[in-house]
SELOBA-516004 format. One record per atom (N, C-alpha, C): atom name; x, y, z; residue in one letter; chain; residue number from 1. Coordinates in steps of 0.2 Angstrom, whole numbers, always signed. Atoms other than C-alpha are relative to their C-alpha. Last residue first. Layout:
BEGIN
SITE   at    east   north      up   aa   ch     i
SITE   CA       X       Y       Z    a    A   NUM
...
This chain:
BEGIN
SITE   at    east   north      up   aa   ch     i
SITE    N      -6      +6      +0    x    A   156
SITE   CA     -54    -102     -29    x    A   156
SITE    C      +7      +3      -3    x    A   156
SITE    N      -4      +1      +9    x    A   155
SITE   CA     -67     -88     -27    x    A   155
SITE    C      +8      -5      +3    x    A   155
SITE    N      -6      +6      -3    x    A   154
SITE   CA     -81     -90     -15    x    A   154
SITE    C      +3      +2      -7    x    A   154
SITE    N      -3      +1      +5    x    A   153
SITE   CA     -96     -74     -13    x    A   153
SITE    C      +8      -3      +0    x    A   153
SITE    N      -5      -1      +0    x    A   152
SITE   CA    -109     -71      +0    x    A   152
SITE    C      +4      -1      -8    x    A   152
SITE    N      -2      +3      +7    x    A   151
SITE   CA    -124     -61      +0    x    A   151
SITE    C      +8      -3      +2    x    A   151
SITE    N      -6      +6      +0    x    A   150
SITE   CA    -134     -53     +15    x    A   150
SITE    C      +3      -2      -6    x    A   150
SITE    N      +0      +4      -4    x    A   149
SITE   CA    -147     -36     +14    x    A   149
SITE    C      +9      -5      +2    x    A   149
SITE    N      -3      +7      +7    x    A   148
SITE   CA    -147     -26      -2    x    A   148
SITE    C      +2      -5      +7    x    A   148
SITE    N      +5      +1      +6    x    A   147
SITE   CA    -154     -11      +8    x    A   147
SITE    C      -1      -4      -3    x    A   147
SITE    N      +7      -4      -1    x    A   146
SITE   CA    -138      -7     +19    x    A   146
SITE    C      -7      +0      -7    x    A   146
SITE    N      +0      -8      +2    x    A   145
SITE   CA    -125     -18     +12    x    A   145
SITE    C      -6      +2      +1    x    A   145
SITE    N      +7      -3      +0    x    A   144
SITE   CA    -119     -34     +19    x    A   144
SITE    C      +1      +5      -2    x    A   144
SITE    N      +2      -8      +2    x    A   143
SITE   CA    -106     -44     +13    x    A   143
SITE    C      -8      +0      +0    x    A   143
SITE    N      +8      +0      -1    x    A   142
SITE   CA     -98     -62     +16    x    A   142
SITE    C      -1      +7      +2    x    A   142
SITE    N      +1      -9      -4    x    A   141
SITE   CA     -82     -64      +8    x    A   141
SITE    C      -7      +0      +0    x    A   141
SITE    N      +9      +1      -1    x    A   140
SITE   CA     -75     -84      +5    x    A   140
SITE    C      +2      +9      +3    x    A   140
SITE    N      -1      -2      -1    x    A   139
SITE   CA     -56     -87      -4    x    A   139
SITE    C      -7      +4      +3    x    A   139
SITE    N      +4      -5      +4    x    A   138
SITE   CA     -56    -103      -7    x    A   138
SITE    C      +0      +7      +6    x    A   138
SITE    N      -3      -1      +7    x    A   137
SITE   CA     -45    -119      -5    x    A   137
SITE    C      -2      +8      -1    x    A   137
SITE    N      -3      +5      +4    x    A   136
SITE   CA     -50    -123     +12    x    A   136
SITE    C      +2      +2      -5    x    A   136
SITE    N      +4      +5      -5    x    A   135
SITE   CA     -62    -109     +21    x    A   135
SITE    C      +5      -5      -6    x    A   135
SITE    N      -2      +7      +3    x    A   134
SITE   CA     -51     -92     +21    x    A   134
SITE    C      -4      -4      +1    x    A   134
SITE    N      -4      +5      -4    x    A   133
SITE   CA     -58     -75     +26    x    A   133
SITE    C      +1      -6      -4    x    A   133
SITE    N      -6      +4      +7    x    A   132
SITE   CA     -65     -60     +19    x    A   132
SITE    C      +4      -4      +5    x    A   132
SITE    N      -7      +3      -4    x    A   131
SITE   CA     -78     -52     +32    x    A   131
SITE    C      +3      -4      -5    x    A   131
SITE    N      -4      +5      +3    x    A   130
SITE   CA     -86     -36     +25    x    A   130
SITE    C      +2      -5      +3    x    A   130
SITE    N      -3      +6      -5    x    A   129
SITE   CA    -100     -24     +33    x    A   129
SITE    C      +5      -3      -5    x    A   129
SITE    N      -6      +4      +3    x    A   128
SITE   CA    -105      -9     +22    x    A   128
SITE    C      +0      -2      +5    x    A   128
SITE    N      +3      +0      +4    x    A   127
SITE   CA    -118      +7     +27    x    A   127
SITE    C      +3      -8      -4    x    A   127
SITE    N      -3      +3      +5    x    A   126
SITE   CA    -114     +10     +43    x    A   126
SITE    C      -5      +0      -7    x    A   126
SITE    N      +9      +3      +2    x    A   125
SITE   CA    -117     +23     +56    x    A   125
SITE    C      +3      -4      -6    x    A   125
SITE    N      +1      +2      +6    x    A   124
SITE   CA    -103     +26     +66    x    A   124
SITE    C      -4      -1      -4    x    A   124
SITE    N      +3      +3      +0    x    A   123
SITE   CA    -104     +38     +82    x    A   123
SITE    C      -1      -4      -8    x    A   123
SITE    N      +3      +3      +7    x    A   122
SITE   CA     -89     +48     +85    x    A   122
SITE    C      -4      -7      +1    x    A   122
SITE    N      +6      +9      -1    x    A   121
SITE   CA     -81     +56    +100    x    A   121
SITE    C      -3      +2      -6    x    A   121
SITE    N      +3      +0      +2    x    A   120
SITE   CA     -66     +71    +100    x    A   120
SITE    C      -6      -8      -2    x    A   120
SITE    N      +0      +7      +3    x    A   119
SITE   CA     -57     +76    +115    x    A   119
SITE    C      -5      +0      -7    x    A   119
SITE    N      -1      -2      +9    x    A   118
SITE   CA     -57     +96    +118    x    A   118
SITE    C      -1      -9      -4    x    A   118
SITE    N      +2      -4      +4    x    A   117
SITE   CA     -63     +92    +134    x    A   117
SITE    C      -1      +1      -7    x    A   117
SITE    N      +0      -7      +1    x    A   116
SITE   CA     -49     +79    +138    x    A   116
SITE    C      -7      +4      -3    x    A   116
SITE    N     -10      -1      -6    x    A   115
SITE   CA     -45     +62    +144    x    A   115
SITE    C      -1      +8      -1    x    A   115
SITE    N      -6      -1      +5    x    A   114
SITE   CA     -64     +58    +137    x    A   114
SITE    C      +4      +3      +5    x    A   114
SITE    N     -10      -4      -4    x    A   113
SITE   CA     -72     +51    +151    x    A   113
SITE    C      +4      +0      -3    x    A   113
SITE    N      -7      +2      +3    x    A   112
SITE   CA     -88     +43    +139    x    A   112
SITE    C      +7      +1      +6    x    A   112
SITE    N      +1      +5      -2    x    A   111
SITE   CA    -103     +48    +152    x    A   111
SITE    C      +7      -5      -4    x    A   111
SITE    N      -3      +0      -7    x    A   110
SITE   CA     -96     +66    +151    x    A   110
SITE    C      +1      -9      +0    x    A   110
SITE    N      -9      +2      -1    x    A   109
SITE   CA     -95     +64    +130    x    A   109
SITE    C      +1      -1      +9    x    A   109
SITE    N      -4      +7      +2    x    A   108
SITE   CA    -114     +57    +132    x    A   108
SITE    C      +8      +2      +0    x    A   108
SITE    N      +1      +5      -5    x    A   107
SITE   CA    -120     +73    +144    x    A   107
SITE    C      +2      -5      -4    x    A   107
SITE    N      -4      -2      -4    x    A   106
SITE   CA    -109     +87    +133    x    A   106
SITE    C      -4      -7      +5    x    A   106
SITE    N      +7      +2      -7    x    A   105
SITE   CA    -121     +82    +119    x    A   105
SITE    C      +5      -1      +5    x    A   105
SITE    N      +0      -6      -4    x    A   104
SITE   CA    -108     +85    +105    x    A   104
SITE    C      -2      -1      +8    x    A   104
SITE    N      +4      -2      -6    x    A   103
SITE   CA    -106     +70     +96    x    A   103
SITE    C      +2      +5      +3    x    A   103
SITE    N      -1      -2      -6    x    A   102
SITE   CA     -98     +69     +78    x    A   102
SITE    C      -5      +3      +6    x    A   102
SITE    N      +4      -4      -1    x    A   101
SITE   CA    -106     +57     +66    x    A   101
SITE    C      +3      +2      +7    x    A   101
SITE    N      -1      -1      -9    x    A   100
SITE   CA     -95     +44     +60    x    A   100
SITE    C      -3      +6      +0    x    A   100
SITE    N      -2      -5      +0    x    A    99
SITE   CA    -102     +37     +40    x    A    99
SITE    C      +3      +3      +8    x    A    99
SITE    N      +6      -5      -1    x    A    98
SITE   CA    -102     +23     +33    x    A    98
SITE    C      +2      +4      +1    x    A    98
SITE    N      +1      -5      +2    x    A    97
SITE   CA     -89      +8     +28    x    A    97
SITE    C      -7      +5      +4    x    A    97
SITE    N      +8      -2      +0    x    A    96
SITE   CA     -86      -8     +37    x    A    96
SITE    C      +1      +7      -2    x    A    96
SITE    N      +0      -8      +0    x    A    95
SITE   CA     -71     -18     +33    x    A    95
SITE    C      -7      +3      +1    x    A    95
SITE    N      +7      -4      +0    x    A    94
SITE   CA     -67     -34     +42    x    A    94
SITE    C      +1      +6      -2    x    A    94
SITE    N      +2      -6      +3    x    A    93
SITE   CA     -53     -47     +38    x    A    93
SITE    C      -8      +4      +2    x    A    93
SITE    N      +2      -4      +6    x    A    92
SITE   CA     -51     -64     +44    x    A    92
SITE    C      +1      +6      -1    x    A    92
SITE    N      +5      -4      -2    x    A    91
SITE   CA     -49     -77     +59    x    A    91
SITE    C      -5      +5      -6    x    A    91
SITE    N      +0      -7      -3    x    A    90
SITE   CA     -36     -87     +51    x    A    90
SITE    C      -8      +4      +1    x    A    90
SITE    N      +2      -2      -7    x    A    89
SITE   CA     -37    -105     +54    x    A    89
SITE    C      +2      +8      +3    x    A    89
SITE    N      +5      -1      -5    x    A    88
SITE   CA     -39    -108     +37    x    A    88
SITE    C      -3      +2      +6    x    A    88
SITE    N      +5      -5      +1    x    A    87
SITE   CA     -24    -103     +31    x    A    87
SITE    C      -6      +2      +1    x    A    87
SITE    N      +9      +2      +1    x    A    86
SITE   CA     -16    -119     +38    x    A    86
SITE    C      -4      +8      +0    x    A    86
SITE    N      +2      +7      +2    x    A    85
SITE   CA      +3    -123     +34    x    A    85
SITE    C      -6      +2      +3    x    A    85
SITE    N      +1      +1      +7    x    A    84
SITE   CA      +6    -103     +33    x    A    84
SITE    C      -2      -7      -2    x    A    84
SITE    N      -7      +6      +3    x    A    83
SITE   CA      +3    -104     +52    x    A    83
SITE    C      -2      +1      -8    x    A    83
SITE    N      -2      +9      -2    x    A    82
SITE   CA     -10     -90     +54    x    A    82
SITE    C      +5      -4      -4    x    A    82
SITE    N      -2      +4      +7    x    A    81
SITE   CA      -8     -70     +55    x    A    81
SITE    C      -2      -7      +0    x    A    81
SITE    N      -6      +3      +1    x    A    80
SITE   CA     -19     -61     +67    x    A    80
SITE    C      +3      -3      -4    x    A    80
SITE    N      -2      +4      -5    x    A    79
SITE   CA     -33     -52     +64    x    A    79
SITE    C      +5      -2      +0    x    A    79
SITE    N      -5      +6      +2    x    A    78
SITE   CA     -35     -38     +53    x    A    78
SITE    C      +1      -2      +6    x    A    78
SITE    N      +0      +4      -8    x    A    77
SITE   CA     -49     -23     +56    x    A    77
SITE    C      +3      -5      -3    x    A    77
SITE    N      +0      +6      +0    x    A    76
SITE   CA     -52      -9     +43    x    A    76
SITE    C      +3      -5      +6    x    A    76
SITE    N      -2      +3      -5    x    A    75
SITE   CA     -64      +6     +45    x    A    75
SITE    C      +3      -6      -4    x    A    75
SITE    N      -1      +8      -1    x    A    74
SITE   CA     -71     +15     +31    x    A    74
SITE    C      +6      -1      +4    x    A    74
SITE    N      -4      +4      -2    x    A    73
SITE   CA     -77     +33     +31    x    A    73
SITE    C      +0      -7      -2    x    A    73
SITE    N      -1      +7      +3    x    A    72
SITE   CA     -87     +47     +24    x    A    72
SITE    C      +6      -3      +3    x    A    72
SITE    N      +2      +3      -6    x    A    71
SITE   CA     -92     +61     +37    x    A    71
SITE    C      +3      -8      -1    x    A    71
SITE    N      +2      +4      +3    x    A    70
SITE   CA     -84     +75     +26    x    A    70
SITE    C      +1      -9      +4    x    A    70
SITE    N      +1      -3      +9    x    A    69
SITE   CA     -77     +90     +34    x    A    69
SITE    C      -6      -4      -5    x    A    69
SITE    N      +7      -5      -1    x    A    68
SITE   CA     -82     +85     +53    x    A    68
SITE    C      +1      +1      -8    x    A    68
SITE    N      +5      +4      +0    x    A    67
SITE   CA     -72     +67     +47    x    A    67
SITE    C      -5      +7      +2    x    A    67
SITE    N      -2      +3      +5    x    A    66
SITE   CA     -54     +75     +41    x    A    66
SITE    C     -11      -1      -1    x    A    66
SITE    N      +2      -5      +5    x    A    65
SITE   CA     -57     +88     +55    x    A    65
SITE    C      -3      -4      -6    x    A    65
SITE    N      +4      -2      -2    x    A    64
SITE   CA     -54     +73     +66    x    A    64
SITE    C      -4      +2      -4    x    A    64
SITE    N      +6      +5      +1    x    A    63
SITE   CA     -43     +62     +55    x    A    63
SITE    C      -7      +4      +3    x    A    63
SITE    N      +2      -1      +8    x    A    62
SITE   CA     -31     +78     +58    x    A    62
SITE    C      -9      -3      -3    x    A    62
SITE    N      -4      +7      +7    x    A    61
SITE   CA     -31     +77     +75    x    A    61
SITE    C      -1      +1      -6    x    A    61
SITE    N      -5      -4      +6    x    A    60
SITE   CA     -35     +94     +85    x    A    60
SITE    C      +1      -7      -6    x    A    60
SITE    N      +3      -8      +1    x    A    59
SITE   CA     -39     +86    +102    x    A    59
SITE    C      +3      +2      -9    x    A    59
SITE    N      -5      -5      -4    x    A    58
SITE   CA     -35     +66    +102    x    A    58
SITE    C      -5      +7      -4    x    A    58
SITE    N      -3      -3      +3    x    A    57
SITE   CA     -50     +55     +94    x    A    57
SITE    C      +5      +5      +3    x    A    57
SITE    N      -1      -7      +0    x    A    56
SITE   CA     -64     +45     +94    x    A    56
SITE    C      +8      +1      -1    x    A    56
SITE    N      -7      +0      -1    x    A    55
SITE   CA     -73     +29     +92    x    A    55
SITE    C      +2      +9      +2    x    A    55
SITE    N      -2      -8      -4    x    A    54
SITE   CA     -91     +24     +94    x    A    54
SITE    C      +9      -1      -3    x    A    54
SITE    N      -6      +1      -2    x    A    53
SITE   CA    -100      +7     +89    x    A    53
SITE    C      +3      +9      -2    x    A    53
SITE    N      -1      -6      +5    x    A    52
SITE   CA    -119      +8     +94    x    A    52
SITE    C      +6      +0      -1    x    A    52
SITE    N      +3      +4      +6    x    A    51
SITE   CA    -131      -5    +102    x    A    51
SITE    C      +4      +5      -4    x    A    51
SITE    N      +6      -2      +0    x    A    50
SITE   CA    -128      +7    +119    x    A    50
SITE    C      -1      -4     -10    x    A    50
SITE    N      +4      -5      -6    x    A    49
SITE   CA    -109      +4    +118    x    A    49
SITE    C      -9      +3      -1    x    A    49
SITE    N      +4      +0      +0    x    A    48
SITE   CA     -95      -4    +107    x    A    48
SITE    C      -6      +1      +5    x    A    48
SITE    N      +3      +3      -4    x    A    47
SITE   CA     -79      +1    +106    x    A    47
SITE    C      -8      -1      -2    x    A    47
SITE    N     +10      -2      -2    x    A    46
SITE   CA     -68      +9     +94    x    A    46
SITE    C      -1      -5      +7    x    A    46
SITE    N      +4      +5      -4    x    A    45
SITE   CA     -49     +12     +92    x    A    45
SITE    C      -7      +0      +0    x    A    45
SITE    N      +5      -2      -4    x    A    44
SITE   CA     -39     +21     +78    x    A    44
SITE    C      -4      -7      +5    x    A    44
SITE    N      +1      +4      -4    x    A    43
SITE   CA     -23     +22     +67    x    A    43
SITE    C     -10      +2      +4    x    A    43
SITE    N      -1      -1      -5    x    A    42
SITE   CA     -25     +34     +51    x    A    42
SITE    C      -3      -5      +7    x    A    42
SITE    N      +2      +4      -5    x    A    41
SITE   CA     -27     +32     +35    x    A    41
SITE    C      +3      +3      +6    x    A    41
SITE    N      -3      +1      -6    x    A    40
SITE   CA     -29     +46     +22    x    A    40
SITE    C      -1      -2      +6    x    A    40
SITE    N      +2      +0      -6    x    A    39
SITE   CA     -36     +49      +6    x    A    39
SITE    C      +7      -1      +5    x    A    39
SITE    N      -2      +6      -1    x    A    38
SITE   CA     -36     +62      -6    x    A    38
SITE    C      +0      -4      +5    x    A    38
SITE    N      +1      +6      +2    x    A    37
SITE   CA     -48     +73      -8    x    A    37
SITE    C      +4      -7      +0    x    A    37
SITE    N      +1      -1      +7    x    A    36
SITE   CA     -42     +90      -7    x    A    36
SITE    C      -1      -7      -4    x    A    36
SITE    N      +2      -8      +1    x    A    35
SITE   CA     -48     +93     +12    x    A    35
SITE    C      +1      -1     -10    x    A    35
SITE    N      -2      -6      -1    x    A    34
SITE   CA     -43     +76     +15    x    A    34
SITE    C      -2      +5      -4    x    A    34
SITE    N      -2      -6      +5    x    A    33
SITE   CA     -53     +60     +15    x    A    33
SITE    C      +3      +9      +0    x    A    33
SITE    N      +2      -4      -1    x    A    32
SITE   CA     -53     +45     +30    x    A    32
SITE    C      +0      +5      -8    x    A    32
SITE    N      -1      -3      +5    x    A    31
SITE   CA     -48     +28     +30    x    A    31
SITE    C      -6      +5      +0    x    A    31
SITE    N      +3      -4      +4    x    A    30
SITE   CA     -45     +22     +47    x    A    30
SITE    C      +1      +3      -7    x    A    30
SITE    N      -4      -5      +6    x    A    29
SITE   CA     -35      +8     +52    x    A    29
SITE    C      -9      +4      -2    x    A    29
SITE    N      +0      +0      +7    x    A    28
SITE   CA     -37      -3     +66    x    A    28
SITE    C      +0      +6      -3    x    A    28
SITE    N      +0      -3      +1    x    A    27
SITE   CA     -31      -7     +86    x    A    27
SITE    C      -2      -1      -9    x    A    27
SITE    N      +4      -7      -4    x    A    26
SITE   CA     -37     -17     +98    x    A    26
SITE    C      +1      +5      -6    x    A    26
SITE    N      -7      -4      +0    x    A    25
SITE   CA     -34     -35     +91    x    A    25
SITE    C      -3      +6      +2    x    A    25
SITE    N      -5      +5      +1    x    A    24
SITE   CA     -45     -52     +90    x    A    24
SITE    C      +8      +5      +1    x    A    24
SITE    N      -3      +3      -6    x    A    23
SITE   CA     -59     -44     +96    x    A    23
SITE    C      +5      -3      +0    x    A    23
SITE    N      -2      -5      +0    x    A    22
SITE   CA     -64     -36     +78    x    A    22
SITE    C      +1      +0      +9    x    A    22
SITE    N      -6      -1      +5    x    A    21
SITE   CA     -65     -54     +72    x    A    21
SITE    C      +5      +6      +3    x    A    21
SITE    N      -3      +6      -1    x    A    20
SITE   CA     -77     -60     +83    x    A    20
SITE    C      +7      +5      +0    x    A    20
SITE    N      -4      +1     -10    x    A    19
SITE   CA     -85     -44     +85    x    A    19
SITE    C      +4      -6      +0    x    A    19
SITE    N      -2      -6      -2    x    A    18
SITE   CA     -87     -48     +65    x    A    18
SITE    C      +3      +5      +6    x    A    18
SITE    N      -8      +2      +2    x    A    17
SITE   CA     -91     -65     +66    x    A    17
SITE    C      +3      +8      +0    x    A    17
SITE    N      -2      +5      -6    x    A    16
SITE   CA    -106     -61     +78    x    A    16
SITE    C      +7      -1      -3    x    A    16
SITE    N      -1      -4      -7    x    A    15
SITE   CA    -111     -46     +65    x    A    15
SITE    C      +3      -3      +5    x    A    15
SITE    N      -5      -4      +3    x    A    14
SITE   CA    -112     -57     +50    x    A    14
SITE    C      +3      +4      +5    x    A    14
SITE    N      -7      +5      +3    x    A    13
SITE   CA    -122     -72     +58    x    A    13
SITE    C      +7      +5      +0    x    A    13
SITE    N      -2      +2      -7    x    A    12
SITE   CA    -135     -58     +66    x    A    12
SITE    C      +8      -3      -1    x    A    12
SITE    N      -5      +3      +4    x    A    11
SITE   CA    -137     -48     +48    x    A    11
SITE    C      +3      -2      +7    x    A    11
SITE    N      +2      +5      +7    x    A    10
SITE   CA    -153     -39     +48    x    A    10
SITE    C      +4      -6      -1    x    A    10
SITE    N      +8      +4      +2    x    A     9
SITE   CA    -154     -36     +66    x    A     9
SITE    C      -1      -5      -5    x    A     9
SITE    N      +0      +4      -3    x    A     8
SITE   CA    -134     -34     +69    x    A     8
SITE    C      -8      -3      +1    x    A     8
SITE    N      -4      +4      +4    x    A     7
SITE   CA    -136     -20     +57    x    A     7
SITE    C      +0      -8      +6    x    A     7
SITE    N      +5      +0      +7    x    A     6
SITE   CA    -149     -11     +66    x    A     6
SITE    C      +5      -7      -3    x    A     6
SITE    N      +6      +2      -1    x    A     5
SITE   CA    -138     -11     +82    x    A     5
SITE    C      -7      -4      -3    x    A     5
SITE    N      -3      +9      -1    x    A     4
SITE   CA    -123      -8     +75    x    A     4
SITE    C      -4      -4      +0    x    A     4
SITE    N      -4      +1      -4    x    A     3
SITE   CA    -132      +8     +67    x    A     3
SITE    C      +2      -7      +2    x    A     3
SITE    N      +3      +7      -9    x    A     2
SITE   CA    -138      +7     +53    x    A     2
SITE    C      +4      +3      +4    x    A     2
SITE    N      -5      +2      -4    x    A     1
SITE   CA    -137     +22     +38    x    A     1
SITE    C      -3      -4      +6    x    A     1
């Protein structure tokens, strides 16, 4: 697993679009797994902080549990729409997969100002970046995966 940090070593280009992308709106979609395996989404915000991207979580939330149970996630992030007359000018798509890793350390939730004690905080670790976006005719996805570095891929 990378952190933002790691990740935005191997794959600077990838990572710069990506904050591009994932500044374009505040809120995205968690996919998370329940207790009997199926899945389920759930709103969420992140940040990013100490080379690290973070999110968290009301007291009690579902998603919470969902991720002390089993750590696996993907995150997705959508930009705005663009004019149907120019597709290209949309920003794109990002998914990043790995895993959130519940923080304790009572000194980083302080340095956070969760709204509440019972709050919950989460450190990402990735394993999956994706940005899917439009360039002219084609539909272009540039994909990093832990160990297998960069690669893109155009389909018409």
């Amino acid at each position: 697993m990378a952190s933002w940090q790691e990740f935005e070593g191997q794959a600077p280009e990838l990572a710069a679009a990506a904050r591009r992308v994932m500044g374009t709106c505040k809120h995205r979609v968690l996919a998370t797994s329940r207790k009997d395996g199926s899945p389920r989404v759930s709103g969420i915000e992140t940040m990013f902080r100490d080379g690290e991207l973070w999110t968290g979580s009301m007291p009690r939330a579902v998603k919470a549990y969902d991720l002390r149970r089993d750590p696996r996630m993907a995150i997705h992030v959508a930009s705005p729409e663009p004019a149907e007359s120019d597709p290209s000018a949309w920003e794109g798509d990002v998914k990043l997969a790995g895993r959130a890793v519940e923080v304790t350390d009572e000194a980083v939730r302080e340095s956070f100002g969760l709204p509440s004690a019972e709050s919950h905080l989460f450190r990402i670790e990735l394993t999956e970046v994706v940005w899917t976006r439009v360039e002219g005719d084609e539909v272009v996805m540039t994909a990093w995966h832990e160990g297998a570095g960069v690669r893109e891929l155009r389909r018409k």
